[in-house]
N, C-alpha and C positions, 0 to 999 in steps of 0.2 A: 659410676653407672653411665653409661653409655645414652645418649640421648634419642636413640631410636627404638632406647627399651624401657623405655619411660610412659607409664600410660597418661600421661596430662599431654604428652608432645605429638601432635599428626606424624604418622609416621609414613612410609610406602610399603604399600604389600607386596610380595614376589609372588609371582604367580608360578605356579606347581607347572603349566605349558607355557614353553613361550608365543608369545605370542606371534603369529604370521601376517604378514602384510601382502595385500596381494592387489596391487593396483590395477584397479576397475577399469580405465578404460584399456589397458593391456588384454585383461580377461575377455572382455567384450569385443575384442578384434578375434580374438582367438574361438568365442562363443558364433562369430560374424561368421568367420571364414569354415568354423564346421559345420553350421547351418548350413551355407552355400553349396561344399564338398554333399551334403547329405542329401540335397536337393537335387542333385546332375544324376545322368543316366550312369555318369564314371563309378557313381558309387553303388549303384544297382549291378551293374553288371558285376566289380570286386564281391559285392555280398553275396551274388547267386555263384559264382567259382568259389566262395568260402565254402556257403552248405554242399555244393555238389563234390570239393573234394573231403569236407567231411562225412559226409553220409558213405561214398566209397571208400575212404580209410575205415572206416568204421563197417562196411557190410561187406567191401571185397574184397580188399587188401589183409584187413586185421580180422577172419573170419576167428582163429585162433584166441587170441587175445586183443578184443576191443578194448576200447578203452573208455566208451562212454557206446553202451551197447545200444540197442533199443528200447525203448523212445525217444533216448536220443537227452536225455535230461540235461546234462551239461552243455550242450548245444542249446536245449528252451532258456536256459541259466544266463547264458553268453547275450544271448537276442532279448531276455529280459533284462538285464545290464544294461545292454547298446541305448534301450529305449528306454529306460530312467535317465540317465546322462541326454539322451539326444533331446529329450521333452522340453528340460530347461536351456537347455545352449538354445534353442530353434526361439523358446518364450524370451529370452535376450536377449538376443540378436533379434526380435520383432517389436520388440522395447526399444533398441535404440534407434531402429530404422523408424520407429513413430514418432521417438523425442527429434530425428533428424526433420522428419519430414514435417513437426509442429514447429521447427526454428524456419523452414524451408519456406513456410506459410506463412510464418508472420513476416519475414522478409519480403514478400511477393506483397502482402496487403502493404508494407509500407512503401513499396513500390507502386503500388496502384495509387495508394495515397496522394504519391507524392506528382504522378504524372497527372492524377485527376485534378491537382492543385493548379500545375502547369499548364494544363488544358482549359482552366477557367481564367487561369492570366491572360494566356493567350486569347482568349474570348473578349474577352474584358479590352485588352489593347483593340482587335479588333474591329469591334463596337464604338472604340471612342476614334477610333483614325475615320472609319464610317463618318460619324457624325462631325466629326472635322472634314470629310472631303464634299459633304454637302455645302458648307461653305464658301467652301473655294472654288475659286470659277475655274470654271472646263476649258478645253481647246472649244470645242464647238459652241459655249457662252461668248467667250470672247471674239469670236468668227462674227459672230452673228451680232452685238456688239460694234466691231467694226465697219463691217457692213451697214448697218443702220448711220455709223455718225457717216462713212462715206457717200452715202444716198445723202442725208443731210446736208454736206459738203456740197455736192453735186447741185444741189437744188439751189443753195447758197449764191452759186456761182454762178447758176441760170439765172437769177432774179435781178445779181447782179450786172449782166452781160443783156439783157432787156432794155432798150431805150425809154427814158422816163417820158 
């Protein structure tokens, strides 16, 4: 007996369909790009040269023998199609333009993050070079500094050059 027809032993099931694979983000370029096409005037205009030359094949041409007469029902059939299929591609493609635009976001916040970071380093350095340059003497401290020991000097000199 064969050990995949053994009921004690895990076996694998065959499935009656096989199974399809259909890789998501391929679909979703493809769900992107028919959104896009359905959203332009290119496609408005194709759709209104659809109806206008099917209603003329239909009333002018094929007075004889129509082929979807009036009301037109294979025609509401087609248009109800288009809009079961277009509903979800358009829901999609507006899904991943939001997952985009939620990676889009968090990257921008970690960029503010990171520059608000930088912006308070740089503060920070700033602030301390500040309070370092109050320290340190000026051209104009030191001017006036010299000035003062030259007067000094000067005076030195006269007191010295004075007959006692």
């Amino acid at each position: 007996m064969a050990s995949q027809d053994r009921l004690d032993t895990p076996g694998r099931r065959r499935a009656l369909v096989p199974r399809v694979r259909i890789d998501d983000d391929a679909f979703g370029v493809f769900a992107e790009s028919a959104a896009r096409f359905m959203g332009t005037g290119k496609f408005i205009v194709w759709m209104t040269v659809f109806v206008i030359a099917w209603v003329l094949l239909n009333t002018v041409l094929l007075i004889f023998k129509p082929w979807d007469p009036y009301p037109f029902i294979l025609l509401n059939l087609f248009f109800s199609t288009q809009a079961s299929y277009a509903a979800p591609l358009i829901l999609l493609a507006q899904n991943r333009q939001e997952a985009r635009d939620r990676v889009s976001i968090e990257h921008d916040r970690e960029v503010a993050a990171q520059s608000r970071a930088d912006m308070d380093f740089l503060a920070r350095e700033i602030a301390s070079l500040r309070m370092r340059m109050n320290d340190v003497a000026t051209r104009d401290f030191i001017r006036s500094e010299l000035r003062e020991l030259l007067e000094e000097l000067q005076a030195d000199t006269r007191e010295d050059e004075k007959p006692a």
